[in-house]
VEXLOMAR-592265 format. One record per residue (C-alpha): residue in one letter; x, y, z. Coordinates in steps of 0.001 Angstrom, whole numbers, plus 500000, padded with zeros to 6 digits. Layout:
residues N
<node code="a" u="X" v="Y" w="Z"/>
...
//
This chain:
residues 337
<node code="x" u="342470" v="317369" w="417791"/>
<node code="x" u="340650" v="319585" w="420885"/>
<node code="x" u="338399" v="320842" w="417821"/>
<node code="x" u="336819" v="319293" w="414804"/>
<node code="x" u="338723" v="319953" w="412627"/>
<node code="x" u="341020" v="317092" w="412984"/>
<node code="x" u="341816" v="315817" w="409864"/>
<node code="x" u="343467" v="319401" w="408953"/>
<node code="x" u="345365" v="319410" w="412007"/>
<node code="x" u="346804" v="315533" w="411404"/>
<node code="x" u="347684" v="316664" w="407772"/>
<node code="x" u="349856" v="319689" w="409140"/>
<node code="x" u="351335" v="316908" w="411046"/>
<node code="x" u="351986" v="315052" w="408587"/>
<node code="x" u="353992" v="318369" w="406574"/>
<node code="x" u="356474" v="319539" w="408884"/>
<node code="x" u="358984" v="317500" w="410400"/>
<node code="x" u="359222" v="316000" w="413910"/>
<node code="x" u="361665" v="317354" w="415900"/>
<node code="x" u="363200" v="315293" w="418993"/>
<node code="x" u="362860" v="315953" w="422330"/>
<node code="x" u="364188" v="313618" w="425520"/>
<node code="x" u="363472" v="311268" w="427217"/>
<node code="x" u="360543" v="312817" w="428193"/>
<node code="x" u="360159" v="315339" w="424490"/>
<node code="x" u="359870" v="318599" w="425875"/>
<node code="x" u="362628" v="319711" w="424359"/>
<node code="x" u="363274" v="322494" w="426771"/>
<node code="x" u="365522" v="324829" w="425261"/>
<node code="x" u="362854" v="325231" w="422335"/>
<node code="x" u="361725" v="328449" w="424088"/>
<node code="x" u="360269" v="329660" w="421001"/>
<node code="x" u="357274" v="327314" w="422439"/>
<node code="x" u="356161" v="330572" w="424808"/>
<node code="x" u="355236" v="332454" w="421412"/>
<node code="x" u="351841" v="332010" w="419874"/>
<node code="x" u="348543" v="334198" w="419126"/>
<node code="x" u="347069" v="332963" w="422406"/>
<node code="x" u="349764" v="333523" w="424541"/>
<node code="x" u="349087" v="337204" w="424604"/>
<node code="x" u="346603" v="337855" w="427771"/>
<node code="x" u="344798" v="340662" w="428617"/>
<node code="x" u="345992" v="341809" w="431430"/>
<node code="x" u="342699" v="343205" w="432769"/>
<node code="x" u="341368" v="339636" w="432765"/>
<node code="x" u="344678" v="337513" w="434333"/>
<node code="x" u="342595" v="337162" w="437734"/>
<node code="x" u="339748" v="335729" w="436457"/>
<node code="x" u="340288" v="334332" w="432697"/>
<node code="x" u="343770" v="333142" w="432477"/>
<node code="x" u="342679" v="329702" w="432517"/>
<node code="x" u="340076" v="330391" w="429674"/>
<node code="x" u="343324" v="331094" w="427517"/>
<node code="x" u="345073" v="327911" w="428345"/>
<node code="x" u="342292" v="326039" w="426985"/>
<node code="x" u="341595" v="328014" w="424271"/>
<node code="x" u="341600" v="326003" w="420809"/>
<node code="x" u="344049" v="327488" w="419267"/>
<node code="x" u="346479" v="327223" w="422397"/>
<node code="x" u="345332" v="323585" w="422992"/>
<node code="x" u="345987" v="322506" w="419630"/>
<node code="x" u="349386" v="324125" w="419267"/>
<node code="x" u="350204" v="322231" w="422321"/>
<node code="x" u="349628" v="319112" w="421181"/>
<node code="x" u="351370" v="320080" w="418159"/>
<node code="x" u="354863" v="320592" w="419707"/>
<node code="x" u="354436" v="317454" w="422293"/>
<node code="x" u="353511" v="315239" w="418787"/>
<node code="x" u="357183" v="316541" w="417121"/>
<node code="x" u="358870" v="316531" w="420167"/>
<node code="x" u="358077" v="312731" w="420484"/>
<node code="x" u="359650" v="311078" w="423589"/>
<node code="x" u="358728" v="308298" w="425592"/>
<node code="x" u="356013" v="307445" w="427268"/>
<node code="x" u="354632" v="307948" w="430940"/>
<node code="x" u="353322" v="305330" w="433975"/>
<node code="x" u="350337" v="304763" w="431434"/>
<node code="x" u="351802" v="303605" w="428854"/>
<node code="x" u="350548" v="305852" w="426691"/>
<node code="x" u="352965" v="306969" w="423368"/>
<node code="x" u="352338" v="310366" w="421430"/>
<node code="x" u="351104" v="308592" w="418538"/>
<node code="x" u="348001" v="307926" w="420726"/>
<node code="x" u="347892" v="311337" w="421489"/>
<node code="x" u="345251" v="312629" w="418826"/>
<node code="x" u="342687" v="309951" w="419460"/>
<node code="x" u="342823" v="310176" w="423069"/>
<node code="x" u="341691" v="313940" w="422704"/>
<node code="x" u="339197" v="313057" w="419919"/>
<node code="x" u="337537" v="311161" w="422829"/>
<node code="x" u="338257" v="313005" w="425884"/>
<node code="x" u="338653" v="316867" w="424645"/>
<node code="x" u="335430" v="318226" w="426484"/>
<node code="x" u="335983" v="316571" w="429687"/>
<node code="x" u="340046" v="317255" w="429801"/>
<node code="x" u="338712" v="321070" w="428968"/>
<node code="x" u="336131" v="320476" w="432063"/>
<node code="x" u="338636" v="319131" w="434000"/>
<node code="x" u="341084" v="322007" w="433880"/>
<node code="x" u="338499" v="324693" w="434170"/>
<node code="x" u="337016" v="323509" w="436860"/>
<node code="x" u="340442" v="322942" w="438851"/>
<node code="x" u="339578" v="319328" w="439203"/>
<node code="x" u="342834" v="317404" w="436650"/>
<node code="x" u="344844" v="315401" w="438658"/>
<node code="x" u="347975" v="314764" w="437014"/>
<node code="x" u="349576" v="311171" w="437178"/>
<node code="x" u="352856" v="310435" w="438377"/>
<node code="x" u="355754" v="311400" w="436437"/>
<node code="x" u="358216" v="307966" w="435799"/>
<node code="x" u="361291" v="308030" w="437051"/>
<node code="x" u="364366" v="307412" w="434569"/>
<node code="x" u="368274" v="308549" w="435412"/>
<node code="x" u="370797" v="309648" w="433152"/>
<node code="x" u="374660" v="310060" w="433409"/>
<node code="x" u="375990" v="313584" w="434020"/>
<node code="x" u="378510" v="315210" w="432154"/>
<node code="x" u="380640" v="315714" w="434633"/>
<node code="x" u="380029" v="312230" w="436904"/>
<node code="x" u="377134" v="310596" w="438520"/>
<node code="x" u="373631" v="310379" w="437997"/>
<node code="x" u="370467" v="312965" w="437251"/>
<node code="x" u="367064" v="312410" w="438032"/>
<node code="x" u="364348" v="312815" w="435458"/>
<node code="x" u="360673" v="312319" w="435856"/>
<node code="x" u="358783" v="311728" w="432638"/>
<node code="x" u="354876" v="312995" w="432572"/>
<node code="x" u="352788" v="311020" w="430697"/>
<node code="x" u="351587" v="312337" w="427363"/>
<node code="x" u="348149" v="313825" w="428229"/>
<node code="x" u="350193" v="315490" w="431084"/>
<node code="x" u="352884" v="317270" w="428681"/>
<node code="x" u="349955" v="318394" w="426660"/>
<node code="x" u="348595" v="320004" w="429649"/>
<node code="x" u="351970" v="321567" w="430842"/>
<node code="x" u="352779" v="322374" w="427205"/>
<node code="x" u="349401" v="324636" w="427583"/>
<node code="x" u="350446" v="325972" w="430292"/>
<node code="x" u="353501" v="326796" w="429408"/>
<node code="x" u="352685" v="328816" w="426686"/>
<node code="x" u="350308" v="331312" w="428351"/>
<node code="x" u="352486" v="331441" w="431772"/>
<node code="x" u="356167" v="331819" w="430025"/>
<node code="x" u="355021" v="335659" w="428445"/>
<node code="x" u="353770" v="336408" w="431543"/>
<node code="x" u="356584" v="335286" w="434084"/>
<node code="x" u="359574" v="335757" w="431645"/>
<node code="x" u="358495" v="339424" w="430778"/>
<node code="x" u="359287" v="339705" w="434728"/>
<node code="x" u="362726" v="337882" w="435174"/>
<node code="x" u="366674" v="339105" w="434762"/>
<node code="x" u="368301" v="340651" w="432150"/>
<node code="x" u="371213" v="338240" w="433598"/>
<node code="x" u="369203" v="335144" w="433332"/>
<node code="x" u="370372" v="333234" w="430118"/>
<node code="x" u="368551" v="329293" w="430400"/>
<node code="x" u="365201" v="328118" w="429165"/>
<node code="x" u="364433" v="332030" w="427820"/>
<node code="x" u="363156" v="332569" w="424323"/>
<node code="x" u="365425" v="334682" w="421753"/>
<node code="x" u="368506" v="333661" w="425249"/>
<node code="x" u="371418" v="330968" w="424831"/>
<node code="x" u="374596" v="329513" w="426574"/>
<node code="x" u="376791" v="331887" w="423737"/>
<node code="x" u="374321" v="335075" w="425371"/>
<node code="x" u="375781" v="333780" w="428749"/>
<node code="x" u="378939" v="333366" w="427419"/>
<node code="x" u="378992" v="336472" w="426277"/>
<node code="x" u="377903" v="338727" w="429012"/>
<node code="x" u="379997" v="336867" w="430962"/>
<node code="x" u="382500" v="338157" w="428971"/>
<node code="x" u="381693" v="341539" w="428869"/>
<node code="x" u="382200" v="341515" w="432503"/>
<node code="x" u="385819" v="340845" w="432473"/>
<node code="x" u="386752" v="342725" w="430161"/>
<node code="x" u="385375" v="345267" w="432518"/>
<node code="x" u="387944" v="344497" w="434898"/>
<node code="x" u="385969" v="341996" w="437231"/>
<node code="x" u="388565" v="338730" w="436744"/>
<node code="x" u="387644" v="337067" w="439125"/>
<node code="x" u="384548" v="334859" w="439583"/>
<node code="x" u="381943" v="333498" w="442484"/>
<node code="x" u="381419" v="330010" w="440797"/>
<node code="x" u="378251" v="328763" w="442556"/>
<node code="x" u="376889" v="324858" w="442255"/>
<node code="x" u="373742" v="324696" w="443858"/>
<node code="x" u="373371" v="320759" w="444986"/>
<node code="x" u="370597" v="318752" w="443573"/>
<node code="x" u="368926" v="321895" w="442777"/>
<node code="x" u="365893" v="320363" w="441041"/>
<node code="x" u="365596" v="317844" w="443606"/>
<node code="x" u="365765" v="320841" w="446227"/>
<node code="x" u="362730" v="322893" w="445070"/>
<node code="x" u="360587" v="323902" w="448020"/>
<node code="x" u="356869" v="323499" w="446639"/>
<node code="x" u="355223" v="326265" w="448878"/>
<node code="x" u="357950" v="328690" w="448364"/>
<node code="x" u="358062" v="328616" w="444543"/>
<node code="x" u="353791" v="328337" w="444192"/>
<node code="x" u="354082" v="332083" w="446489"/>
<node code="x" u="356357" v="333295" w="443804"/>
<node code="x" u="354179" v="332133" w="441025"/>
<node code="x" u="350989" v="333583" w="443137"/>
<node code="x" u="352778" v="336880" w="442955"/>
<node code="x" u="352006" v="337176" w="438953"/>
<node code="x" u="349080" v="334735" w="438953"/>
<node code="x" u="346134" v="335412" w="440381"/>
<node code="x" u="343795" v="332878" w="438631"/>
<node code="x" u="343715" v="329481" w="441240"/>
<node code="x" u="342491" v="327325" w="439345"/>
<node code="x" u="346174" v="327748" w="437795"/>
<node code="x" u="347830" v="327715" w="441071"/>
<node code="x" u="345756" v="324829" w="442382"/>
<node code="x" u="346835" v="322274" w="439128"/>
<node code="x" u="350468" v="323663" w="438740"/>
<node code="x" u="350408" v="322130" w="442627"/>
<node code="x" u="349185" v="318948" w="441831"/>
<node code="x" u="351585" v="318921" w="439122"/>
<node code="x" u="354566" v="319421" w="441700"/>
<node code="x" u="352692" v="317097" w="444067"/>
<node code="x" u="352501" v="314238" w="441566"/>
<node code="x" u="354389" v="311095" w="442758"/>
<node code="x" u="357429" v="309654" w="441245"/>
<node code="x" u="357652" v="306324" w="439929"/>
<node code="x" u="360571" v="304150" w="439933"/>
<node code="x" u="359741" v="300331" w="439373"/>
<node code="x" u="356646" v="300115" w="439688"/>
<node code="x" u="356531" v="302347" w="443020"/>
<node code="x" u="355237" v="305375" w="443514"/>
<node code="x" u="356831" v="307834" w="446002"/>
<node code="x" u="355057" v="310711" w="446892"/>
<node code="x" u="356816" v="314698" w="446599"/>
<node code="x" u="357000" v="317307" w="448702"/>
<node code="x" u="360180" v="319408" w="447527"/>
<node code="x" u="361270" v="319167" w="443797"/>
<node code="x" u="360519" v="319727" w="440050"/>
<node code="x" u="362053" v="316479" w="438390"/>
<node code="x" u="363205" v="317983" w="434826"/>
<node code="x" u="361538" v="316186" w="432137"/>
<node code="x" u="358266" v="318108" w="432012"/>
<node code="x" u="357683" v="321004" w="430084"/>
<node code="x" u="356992" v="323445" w="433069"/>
<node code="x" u="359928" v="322622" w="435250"/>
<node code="x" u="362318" v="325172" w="433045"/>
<node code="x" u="360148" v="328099" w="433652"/>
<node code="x" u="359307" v="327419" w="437252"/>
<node code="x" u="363176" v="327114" w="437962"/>
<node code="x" u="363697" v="330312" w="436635"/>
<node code="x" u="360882" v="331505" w="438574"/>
<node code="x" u="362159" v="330544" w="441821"/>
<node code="x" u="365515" v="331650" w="441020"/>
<node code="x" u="364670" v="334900" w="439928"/>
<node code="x" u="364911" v="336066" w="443780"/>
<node code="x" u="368545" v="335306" w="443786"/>
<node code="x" u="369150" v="337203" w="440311"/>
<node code="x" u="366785" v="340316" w="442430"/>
<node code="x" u="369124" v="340153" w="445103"/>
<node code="x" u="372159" v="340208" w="443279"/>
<node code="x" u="371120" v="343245" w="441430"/>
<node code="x" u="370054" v="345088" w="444365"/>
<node code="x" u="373621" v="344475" w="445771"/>
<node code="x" u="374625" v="346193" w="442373"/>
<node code="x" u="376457" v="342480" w="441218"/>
<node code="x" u="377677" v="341877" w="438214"/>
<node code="x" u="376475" v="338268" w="437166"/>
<node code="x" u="375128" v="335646" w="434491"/>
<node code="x" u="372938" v="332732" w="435266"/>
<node code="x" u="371977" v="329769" w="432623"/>
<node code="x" u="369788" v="327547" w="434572"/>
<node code="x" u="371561" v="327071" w="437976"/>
<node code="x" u="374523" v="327357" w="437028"/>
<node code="x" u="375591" v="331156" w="438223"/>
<node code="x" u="378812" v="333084" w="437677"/>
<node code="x" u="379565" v="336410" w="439832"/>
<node code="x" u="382069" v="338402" w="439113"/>
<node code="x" u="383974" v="340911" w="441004"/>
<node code="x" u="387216" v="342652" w="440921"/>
<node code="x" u="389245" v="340850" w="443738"/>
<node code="x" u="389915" v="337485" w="446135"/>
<node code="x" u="388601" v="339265" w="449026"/>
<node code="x" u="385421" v="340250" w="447552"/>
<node code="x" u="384597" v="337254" w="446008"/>
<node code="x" u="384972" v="335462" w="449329"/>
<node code="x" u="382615" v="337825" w="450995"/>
<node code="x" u="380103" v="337489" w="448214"/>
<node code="x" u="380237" v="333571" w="448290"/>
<node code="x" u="379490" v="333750" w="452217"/>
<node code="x" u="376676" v="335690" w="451996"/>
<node code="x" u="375016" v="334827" w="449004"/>
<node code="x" u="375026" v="331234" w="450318"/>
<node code="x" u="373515" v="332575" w="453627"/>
<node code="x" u="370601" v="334068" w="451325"/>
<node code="x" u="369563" v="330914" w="449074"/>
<node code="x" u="370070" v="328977" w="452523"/>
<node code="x" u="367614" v="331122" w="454209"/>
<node code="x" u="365529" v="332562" w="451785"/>
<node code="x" u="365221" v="329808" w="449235"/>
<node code="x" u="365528" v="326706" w="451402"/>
<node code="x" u="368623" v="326108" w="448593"/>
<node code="x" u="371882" v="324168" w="449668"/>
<node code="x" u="375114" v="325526" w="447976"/>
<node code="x" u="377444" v="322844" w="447023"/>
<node code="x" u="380337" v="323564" w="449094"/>
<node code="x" u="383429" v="321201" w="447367"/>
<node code="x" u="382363" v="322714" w="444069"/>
<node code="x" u="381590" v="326124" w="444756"/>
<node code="x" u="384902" v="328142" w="445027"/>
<node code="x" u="386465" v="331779" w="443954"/>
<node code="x" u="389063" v="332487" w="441727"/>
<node code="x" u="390374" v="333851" w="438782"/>
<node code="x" u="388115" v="333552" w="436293"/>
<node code="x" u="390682" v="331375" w="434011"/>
<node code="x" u="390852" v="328391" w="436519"/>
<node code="x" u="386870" v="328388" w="436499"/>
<node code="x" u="384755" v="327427" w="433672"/>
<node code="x" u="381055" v="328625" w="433159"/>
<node code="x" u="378785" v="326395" w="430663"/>
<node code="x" u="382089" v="324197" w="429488"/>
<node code="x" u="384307" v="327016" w="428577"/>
<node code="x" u="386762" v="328680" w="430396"/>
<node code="x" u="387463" v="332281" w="429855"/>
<node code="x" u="390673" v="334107" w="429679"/>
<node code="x" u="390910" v="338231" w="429663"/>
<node code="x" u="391022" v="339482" w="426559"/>
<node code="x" u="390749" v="335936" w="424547"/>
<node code="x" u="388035" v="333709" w="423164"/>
<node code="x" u="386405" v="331681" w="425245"/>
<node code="x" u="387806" v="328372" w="425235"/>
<node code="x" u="386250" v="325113" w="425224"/>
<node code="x" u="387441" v="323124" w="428257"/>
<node code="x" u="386900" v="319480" w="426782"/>
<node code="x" u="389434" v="320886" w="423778"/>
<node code="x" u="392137" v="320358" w="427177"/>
<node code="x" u="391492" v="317209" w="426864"/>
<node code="x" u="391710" v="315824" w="423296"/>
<node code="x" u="394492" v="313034" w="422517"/>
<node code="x" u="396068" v="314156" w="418841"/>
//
């Protein structure tokens, strides 16, 4: 593929099977993705070599390996992961150019909605398939670097993390004694991203910017929805392989916070869960934890949906949880026979 040895890397292809992704295949809770050989920097050399690593063979090729079995659909080019390997064939040494001189522009991401669980609609922007290779590359020498940084609390989009980790510290918690919860819904919270906030928080562990400079373009690509492309200047549409991390990234301030104010809390994604040991407190924490994301993040908290309470007439992740029982899950409420 990004080396010569093509044919070997088609036949290993051919051997394993093709798991699914999205819309977009990035298959983002596949956080074993972070984990490979090349993924392992030398820290002496982050300033000035990091990007050497992300288009190192061996981390190149592995990235197109995971966008091929994620499959997907394609981007604004039209462009399908089966035309993935002979695109690189042709184009390897100038993408490789391209990248380490800081000069790849990314192409908008399409636009596509999908229903929500719980009502209405979510934006996703799908890269094309040359750009999920990139951000796949990315991905996997940025993710050791940032996650090695981020809460013991955070739960979403971390390798060797799930929901049931969440679930379970969660859980831990109230059996502790803190019953009840700060159940905060952060509105449009992908939409909401502010682009020169998060790239200081990523400048903060990466020093390399010819990094900083693409990840930019990346957020500064355009969204296209029938045939029109809107420019962006706040946002990480989910649907790219990079968005995950960089959500954690920027939300790794509020999980800093918390713990400085000596909370005890679990986070999957943006969907956060305080918990504390009475009405009063919880209502004090809400106030000025939204007064924090408001001012430090640029982050609006959803007020209708973000309330205290007991932690049984809340649920976190789909499942409600009762002192000293099970979690339950909530749709169970709802079944017919």
């Amino acid at each position: 593929m990004i080396d010569n040895s093509t044919d070997n890397v088609a036949q290993s292809i051919s051997r394993e099977s093709h798991d699914q992704g999205g819309d977009g295949g990035t298959e983002a809770t596949r956080c074993e993705a972070y984990s490979c050989p090349a993924a392992k920097p030398n820290p002496s050399k982050l300033t000035t070599q990091l990007m050497e690593q992300i288009v190192h063979r061996d981390n190149l090729n592995r990235a197109y390996l995971r966008v091929f079995r994620n499959r997907g659909a394609g981007g604004v080019d039209g462009k399908s992961v089966d035309d993935l390997l002979a695109w690189c064939q042709e184009h390897k040494d100038t993408l490789i150019d391209s990248l380490l001189n800081a000069t790849y522009k990314p192409q908008p991401v399409r636009g596509v909605t999908i229903a929500k669980p719980g009502g209405g609609r979510r934006q996703l922007g799908i890269p094309t398939v040359v750009d999920r290779l990139v951000q796949q590359a990315f991905l996997q020498i940025l993710g050791p670097i940032l996650d090695s940084t981020f809460s013991d609390s955070s739960f979403g989009f971390r390798p060797r993390r799930s929901a049931h980790d969440a679930l379970e510290r969660a859980s831990e918690h109230i059996r502790q004694g803190h019953r009840f919860v700060v159940d905060l819904d952060l509105e449009k919270f992908f939409d909401r991203v502010n682009h020169d906030i998060l790239m200081s928080r990523l400048a903060r562990h990466i020093k390399d910017k010819r990094v900083l400079k693409i990840v930019r373009a990346f957020l500064n690509a355009g969204l296209m929805n029938s045939g029109v492309v809107t420019p962006r200047k706040e946002g990480t549409p989910q649907g790219g392989p990079l968005s995950p991390l960089l959500s954690n990234l920027l939300l790794d301030d509020l999980d800093k916070e918390l713990e400085s104010r000596g909370h005890r809390f679990a986070r999957y994604a943006d969907d956060v869960n305080i918990y504390v040991q009475s009405l009063k407190a919880g209502q004090r924490v809400l106030g000025s934890v939204t007064s924090f994301l408001t001012r430090r993040l640029k982050l609006r908290v959803n007020e209708e949906k973000s309330a205290v309470g007991p932690v049984s007439e809340r649920s976190f992740l789909g499942y409600r949880l009762f002192p000293g029982r099970e979690p339950r899950d909530i749709a169970q409420e709802c079944l017919p026979f």
